[in-house]
C-alpha positions in Angstrom: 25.2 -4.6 34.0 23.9 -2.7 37.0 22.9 -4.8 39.9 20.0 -2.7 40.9 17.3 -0.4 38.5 18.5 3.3 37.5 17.4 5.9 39.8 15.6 8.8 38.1 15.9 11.0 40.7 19.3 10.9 40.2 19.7 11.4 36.1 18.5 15.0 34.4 18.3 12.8 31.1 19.1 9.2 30.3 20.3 8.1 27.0 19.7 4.9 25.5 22.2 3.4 22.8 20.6 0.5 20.7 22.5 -2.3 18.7 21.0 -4.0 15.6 20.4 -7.3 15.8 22.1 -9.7 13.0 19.8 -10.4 10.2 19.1 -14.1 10.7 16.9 -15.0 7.5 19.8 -16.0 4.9 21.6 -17.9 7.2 18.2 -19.7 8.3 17.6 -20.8 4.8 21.0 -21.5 3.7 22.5 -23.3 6.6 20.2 -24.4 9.0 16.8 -25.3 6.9 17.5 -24.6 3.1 14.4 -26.9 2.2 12.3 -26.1 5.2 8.6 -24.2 4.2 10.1 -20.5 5.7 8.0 -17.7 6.5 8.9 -14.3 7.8 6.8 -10.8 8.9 6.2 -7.9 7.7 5.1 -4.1 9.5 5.5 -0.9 8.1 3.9 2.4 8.6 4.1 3.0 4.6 2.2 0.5 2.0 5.1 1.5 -0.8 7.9 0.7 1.6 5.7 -2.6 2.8 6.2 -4.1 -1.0 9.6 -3.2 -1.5 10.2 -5.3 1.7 7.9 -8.2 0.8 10.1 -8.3 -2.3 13.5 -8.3 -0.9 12.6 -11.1 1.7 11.6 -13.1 -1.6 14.3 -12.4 -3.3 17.2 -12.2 -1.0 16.1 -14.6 1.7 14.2 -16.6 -0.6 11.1 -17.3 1.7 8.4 -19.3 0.7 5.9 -16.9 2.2 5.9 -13.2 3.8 2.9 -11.7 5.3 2.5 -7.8 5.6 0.8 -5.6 7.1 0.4 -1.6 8.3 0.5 -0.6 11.3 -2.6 1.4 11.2 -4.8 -1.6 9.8 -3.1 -4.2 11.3 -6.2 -5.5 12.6 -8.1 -6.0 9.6 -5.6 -6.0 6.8 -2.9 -8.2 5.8 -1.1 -9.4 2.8 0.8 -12.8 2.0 3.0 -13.1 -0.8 4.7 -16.3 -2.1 6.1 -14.3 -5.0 4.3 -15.2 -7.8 1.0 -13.2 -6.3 0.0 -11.4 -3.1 -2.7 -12.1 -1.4 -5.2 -8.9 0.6 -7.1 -10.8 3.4 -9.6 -8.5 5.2 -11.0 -9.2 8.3 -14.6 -8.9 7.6 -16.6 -10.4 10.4 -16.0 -10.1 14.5 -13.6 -13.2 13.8 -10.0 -11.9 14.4 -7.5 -11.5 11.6 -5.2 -13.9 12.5 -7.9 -16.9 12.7 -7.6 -15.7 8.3 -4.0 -15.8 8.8 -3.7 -19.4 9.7 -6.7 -20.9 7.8 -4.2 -19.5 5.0 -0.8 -20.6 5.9 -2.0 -24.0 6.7 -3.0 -24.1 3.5 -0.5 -22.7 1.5 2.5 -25.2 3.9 -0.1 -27.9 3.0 0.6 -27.5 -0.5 4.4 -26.8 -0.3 4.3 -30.4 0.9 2.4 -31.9 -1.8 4.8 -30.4 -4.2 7.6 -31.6 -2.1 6.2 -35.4 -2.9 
């Protein structure tokens, strides 16, 4: 690593290289916290691609909950999916979404629990 930032004035073009971090999910639910109450995000530019994600989170990760949203309505739309159904909350007051987001997740961890009994 360079000890000092890169110069522009001395670059016609920088190029960036990017590495993929690992996918963490499976071995989070299968190693680490297999009976833990798991959720994992969702963003995508494309509401088709958004489902097919949501899906393959439940399925492959097995996640007790995924919430999804666009990027162009991430402000006022979400989803939550456990599976079985998924949930649309829509931000309809001044309130902000996520205030909807957590009333909800409290909610649905609060009955993963009582099943858990």
């Amino acid at each position: 690593m360079d000890e000092h930032k890169i110069q522009s004035r001395d670059f016609n073009q920088l190029e960036l290289k990017l590495d993929p971090t690992p996918k963490m999910l499976k071995p989070l639910r299968d190693d680490w916290a297999p009976s833990c109450f798991l959720i994992t995000f969702k963003l995508e530019t494309d509401e088709k691609i958004l489902k097919k994600k949501i899906d393959k989170a439940i399925e492959s990760y097995k996640m007790n909950l995924v919430v999804g949203n666009i990027l162009a309505t991430r402000f006022v739309i979400l989803y939550i999916c456990d599976g079985k159904e998924m949930k649309k909350i829509e931000k309809l007051t001044n309130e902000r979404i996520e205030n909807f987001l957590i009333k909800e997740l409290v909610m649905e961890h609060e009955l993963f629990l009582k099943e858990k009994k």
